[in-house]
C-alpha positions as CSV (number, residue, x, y, z in Angstrom):
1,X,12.5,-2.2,4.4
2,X,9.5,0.0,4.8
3,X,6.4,-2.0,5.1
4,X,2.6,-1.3,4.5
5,X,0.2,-0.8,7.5
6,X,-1.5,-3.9,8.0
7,X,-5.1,-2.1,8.9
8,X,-4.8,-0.8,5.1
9,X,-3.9,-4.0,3.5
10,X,-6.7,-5.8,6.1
11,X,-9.5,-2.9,4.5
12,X,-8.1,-3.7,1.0
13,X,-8.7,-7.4,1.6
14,X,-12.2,-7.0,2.2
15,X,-12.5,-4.5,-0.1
16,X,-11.3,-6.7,-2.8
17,X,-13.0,-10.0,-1.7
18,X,-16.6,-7.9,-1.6
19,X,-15.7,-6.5,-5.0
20,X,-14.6,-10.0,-6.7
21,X,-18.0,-10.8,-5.2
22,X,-19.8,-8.1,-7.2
23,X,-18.1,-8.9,-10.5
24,X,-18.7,-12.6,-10.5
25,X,-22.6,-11.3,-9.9
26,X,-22.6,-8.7,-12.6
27,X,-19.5,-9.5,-15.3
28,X,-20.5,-6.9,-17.6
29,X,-20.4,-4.1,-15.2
30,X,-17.4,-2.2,-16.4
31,X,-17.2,0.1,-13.3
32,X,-17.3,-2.9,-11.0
33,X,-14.4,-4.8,-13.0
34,X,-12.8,-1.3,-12.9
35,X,-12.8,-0.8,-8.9
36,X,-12.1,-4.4,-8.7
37,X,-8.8,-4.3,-11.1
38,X,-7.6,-0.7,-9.4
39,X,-7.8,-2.3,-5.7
40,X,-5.9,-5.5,-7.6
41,X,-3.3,-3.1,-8.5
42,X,-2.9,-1.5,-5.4
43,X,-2.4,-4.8,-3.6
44,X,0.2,-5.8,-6.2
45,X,1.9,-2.3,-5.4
46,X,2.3,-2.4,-1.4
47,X,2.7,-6.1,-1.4
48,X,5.3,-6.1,-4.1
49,X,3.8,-8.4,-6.2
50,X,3.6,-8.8,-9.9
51,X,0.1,-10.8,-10.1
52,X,-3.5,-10.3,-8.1
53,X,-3.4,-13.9,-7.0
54,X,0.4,-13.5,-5.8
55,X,-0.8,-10.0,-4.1
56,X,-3.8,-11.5,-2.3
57,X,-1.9,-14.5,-0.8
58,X,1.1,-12.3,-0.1
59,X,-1.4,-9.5,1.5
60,X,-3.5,-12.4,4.0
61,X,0.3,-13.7,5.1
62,X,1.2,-10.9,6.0
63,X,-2.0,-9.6,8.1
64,X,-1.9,-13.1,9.5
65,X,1.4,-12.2,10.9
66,X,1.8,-11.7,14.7
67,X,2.9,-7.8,15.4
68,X,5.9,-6.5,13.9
69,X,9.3,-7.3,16.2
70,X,8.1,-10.2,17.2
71,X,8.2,-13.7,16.1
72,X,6.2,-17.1,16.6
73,X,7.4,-17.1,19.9
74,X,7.0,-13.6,20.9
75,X,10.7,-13.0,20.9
76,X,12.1,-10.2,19.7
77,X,15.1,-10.2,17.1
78,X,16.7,-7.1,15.9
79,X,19.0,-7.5,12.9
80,X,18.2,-11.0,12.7
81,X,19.9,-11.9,16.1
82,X,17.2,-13.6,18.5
83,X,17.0,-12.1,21.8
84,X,16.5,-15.0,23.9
């Protein structure tokens, strides 16, 4: 399963957190709302999610994450057989 870079979904994080910021200050700004709703939608795309919220806790999970290969441990597992 191909999976996004995290340094993208980390930038679209803040991205989106400084823009929900803006549109809670200034609700009738439509080009606000619009940046904010496209950077939803992108979220919902590379995190395969159907709803902002769902996207946004999907998207901090997964930057949260340790590196990819390895787990809470630091072990490494390849085809979901542990190598320690």
């Amino acid at each position: 399963m191909l999976l996004p870079d995290r340094t993208t979904i980390d930038r679209l994080l803040r991205t989106f957190r400084a823009q929900e910021r803006v549109v809670l200050t200034t609700p009738y700004d439509l080009a606000a709302r619009r940046r904010f709703e496209d950077t939803a939608y992108t979220l919902c795309v590379l995190m395969g999610e159907r709803s902002a919220r769902q996207a946004v806790h999907a998207a901090e999970r997964y930057v949260a994450q340790t590196a990819p290969g390895f787990g809470v441990c630091g072990s490494t597992s390849v085809s979901g057989v542990s190598a320690d």
